[in-house]
N, C-alpha and C positions, 0 to 999 in steps of 0.2 A: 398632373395631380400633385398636390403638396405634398410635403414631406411629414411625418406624424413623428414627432419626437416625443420622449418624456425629459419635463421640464426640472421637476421635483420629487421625492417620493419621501414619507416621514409618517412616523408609528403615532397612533393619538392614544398613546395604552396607559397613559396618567401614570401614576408612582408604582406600575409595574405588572407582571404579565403573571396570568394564573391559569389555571388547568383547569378547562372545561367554558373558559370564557372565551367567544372569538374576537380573533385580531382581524383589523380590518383598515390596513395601509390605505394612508391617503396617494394618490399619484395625476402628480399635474399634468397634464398631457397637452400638445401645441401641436396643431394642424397650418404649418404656415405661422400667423400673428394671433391663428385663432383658437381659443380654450375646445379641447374636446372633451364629451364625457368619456370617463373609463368604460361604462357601459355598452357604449357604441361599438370598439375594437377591441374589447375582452376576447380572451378565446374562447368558442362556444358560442359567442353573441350569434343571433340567428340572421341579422344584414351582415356582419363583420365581412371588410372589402380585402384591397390588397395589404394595409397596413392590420397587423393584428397584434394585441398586447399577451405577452407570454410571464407569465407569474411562476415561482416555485420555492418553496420552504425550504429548509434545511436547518437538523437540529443537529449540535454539536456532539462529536463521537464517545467525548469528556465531559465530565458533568462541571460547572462552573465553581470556585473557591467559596465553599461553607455552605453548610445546612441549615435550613428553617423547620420550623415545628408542624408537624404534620396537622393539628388542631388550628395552632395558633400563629399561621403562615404569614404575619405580621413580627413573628418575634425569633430568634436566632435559636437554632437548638444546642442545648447542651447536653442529652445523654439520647442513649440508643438500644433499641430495644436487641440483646443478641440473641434471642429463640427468633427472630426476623434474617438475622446474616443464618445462621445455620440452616434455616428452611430458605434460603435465597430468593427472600420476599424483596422485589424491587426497592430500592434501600431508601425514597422518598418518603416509604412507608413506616420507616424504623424509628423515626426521628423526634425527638419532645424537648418541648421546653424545660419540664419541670418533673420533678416524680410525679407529683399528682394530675399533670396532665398525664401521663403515661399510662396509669391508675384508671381513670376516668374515661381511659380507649382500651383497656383491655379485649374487651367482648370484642371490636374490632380486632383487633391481634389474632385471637384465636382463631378467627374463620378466616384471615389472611393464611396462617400459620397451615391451616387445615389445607383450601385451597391449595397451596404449594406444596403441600406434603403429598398429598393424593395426584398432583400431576409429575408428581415426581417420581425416577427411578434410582435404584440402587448399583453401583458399578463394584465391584472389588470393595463394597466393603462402605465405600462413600456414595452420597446422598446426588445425586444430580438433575437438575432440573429438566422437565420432558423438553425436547426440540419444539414441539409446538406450543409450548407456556411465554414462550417470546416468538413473535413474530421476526420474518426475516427482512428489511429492509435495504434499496440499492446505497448506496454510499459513496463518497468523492473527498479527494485530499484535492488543499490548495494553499501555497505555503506552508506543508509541514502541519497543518488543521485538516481534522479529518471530521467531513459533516456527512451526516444521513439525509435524504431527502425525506421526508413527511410530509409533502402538498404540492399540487398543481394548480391549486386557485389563488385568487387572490384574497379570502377571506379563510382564516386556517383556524380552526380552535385546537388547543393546546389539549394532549391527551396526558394522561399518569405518566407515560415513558418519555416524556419532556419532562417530567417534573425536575428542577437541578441543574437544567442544559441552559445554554444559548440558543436560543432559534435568530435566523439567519433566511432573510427576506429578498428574493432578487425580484427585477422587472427589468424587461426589455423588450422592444419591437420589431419583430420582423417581417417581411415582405416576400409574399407571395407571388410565384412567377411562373407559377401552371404546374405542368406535371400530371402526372395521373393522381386524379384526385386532388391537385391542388398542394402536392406536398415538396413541391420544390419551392422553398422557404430561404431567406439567409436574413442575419441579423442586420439592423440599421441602426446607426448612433450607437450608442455605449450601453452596459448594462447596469444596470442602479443596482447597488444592495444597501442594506442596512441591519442591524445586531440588536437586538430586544433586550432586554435583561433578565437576570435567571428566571426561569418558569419557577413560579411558587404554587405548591399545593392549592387544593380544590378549597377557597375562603369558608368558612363557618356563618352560615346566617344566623344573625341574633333572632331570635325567637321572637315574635311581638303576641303582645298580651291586645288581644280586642275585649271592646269593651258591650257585651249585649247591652241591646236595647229593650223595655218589653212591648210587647204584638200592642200594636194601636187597632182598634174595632175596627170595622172598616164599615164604610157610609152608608152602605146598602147591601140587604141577604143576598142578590143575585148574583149567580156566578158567572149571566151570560157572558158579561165586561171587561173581568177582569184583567188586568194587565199586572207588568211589573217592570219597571225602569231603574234604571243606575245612570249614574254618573260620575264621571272619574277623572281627573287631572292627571295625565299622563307624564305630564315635566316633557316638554320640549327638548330634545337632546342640544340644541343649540345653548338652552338656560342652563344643563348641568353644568355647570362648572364647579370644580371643588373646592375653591374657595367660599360658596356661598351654602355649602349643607358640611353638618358635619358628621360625615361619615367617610369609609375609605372610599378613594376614587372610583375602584374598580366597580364599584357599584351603580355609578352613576353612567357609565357605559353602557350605548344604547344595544348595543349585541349581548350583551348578560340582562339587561331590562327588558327589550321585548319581550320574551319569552315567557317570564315570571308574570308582565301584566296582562298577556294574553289570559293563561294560565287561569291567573286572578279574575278575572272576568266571566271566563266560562265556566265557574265553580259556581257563580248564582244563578247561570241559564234566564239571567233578564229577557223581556221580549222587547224591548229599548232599549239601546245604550246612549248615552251622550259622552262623548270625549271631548276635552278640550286641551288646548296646547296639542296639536298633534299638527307635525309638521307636515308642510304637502309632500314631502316628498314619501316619506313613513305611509301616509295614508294611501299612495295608489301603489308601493312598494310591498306591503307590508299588512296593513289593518283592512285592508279590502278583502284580498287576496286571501288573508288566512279567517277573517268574518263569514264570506262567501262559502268556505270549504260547511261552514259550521248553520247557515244556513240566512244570515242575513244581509240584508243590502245597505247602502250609506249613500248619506249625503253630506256635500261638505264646503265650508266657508272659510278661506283664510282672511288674512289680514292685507290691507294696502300695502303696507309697510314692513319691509323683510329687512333681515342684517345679512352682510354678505360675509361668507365663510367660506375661504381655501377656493377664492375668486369662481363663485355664486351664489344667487340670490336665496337665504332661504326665511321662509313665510311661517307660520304656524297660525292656528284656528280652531272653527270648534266641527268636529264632527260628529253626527247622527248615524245610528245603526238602528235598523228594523228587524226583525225576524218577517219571513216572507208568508211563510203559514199562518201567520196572525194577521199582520198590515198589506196592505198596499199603499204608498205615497200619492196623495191625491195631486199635495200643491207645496209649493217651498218658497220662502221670503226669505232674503238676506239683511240684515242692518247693519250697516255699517255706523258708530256714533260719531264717528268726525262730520258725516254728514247733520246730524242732530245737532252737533254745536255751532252749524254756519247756522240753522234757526234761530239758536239761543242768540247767538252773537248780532244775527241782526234785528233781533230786538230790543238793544242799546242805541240808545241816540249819542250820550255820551261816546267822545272816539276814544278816551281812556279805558271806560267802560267796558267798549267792544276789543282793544288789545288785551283784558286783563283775562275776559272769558275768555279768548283764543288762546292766550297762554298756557291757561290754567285746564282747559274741559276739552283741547283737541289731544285724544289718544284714541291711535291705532285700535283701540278692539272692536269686538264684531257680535252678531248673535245670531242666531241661523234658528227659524221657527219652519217646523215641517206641519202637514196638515196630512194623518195619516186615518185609514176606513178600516175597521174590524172586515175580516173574508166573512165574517156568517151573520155579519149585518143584512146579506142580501133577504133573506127569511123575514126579516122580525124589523125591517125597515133600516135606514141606513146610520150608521155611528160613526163619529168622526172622530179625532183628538185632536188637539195640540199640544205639541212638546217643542218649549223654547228652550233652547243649550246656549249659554253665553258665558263668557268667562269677561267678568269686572273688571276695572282696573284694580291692580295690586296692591299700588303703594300703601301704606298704613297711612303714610300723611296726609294723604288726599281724599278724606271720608267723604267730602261736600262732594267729589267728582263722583264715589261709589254711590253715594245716595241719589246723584240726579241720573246716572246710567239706570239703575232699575226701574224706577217709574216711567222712565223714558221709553225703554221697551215695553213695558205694559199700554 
């Protein structure tokens, strides 16, 4: 049997690591010559064999040099609230930019202040904080660095009591060689670590203003029919890149995003969804799995063409959700338009002609048309629908290519 080493391991936390967002270490793993997923010999994993992958956090015992603003964890703090040190409010929480940020978090203050006051006891006279207002955790010195453990996975979200610290990431593999119960283990190859930078407080979302629209009539008084569909451009976590939005990275981080569009989603209780940009691997990780819990089914179309990241392939496309109580999936079409433009293309005689349409109208995207039946069609004779989900090409410079993609799927 081969040897399972880890090849690489490296933080993708963009311009810095926040509290309440999870970390989620990449780690290249070599089976012999060949790539394995983490997935396969994670610990826990439900085949995992003799080689197993052992993950564990550790935040520093010391809180790292300087303070950011509890509000505006973007910006350096200069003063500090001290009714927060006298009530021995975790001192992440004390911290502001500006007076009027300070001002502006009061009413926070108070019920921290309170909070800590009421768990607190009195000794001789001084205030002290109850034993169980901090939890107790194991801890380990190396070199003279005294680190607390905080995780046995390998995806960790940073809680308040990192707020300040270092967190401190190992991996390593060990091998299995029976025992009762399989616990006679010892490590193989080296252990990987790596240092994150200080955990900064929980980000502030900017508040977005929507825009109502008003109620358009609708076609017909009966209720028998009705539906209701969404559609949503999820962003690719492959496309976030922070160079091309401008906002902080942390945002664009697909473990602080899922959750938010999940979230978003099932606040209209659509009986449709269409997603696009959703990458394949998201979609049977992720968008199935927590759709399902909530009551609907998916189908789903990537693209031919993937880009490869941290050596593998990844795809995006457009996927389709049902509610199950409403639909059933009669029938499903996929199109692919590369194939559309070997038509177009061979209808030039011109061999110029036909290089310049190939040039210019072969792109990767996709459309994915479902053929879905109302359940209480069965009564009152059968109802169908169609919902086509497609995501166009992008470019702004390419209108001629957007314009012959939609008619082309009509």
């Amino acid at each position: 049997m081969a040897l399972v080493s880890i090849a690489n391991v490296k933080l993708t936390t963009g311009d810095g690591v926040c509290c309440g967002i999870s970390i989620e270490p990449y780690i290249g793993l070599k089976k012999g010559d060949t790539s394995v997923s983490v997935l396969e010999i994670e610990e826990g994993a439900p085949n995992a064999g003799q080689y197993q992958l052992r993950s564990r956090w550790y935040r520093s015992a010391t809180p790292a040099g300087g303070s950011v603003c509890l509000v505006h964890p973007e910006r350096e703090a200069n003063l500090q609230c001290t009714l927060c040190l006298k009530f021995k409010v975790p001192a992440h929480f004390s911290f502001h930019c500006t007076p009027e940020c300070l001002r502006s978090s009061w009413n926070l203050h108070l019920k921290l202040h309170d909070k800590a006051h009421n768990a607190a006891t009195y000794e001789n006279g001084v205030l002290e904080p109850s034993p169980n207002f901090y939890p107790k955790l194991n801890s380990l010195s190396e070199k003279g660095d005294k680190w607390i453990e905080v995780g046995k996975s390998r995806i960790y979200t940073p809680t308040p009591e990192d707020v300040g610290h270092v967190l401190k990431f190992e991996a390593y593999i060990i091998e299995t060689t029976g025992g009762k119960n399989g616990s006679d283990a010892y490590m193989v190859g080296k252990l990987h670590s790596i240092l994150t930078s200080r955990v900064r407080p929980t980000p502030t979302v900017p508040i977005r203003h929507l825009i109502s629209l008003p109620q358009r009539q609708a076609f017909h008084k009966s209720n028998s029919f009705k539906f209701t569909i969404l559609t949503y451009n999820v962003l690719a976590d492959v496309y976030a890149q922070s160079d091309l939005f401008s906002c902080p990275s942390w945002m664009l981080q697909w473990n602080y995003r899922k959750h938010n569009l999940l979230t978003e989603l099932m606040t209209y209780k659509p009986d449709v969804i269409c997603l696009q940009e959703v990458q394949d691997n998201h979609y049977e990780q992720f968008w199935c799995p927590e759709l399902q819990k909530a009551g609907y089914v998916g189908v789903f179309k990537n693209k031919a063409v993937g880009l490869f990241r941290e050596n593998k392939r990844i795809s995006d496309g457009c996927a389709t959700f049902f509610r199950t109580s409403k639909f059933s999936l009669r029938k499903k079409y996929e199109v692919e338009f590369n194939q559309a433009t070997k038509n177009l293309e061979e209808a030039k005689t011109d061999p110029q002609d036909r290089r310049s349409v190939r040039i210019r109208f072969t792109k990767d995207n996709v459309a994915l048309l479902t053929v879905l039946e109302f359940n209480e069609s069965v009564q009152s004779g059968r109802k169908l629908v169609c919902v086509a989900n497609t995501h166009i090409h992008a470019n702004p410079d390419l209108t001629d290519v957007k314009i012959w993609q939609g008619p082309t799927l009509l």
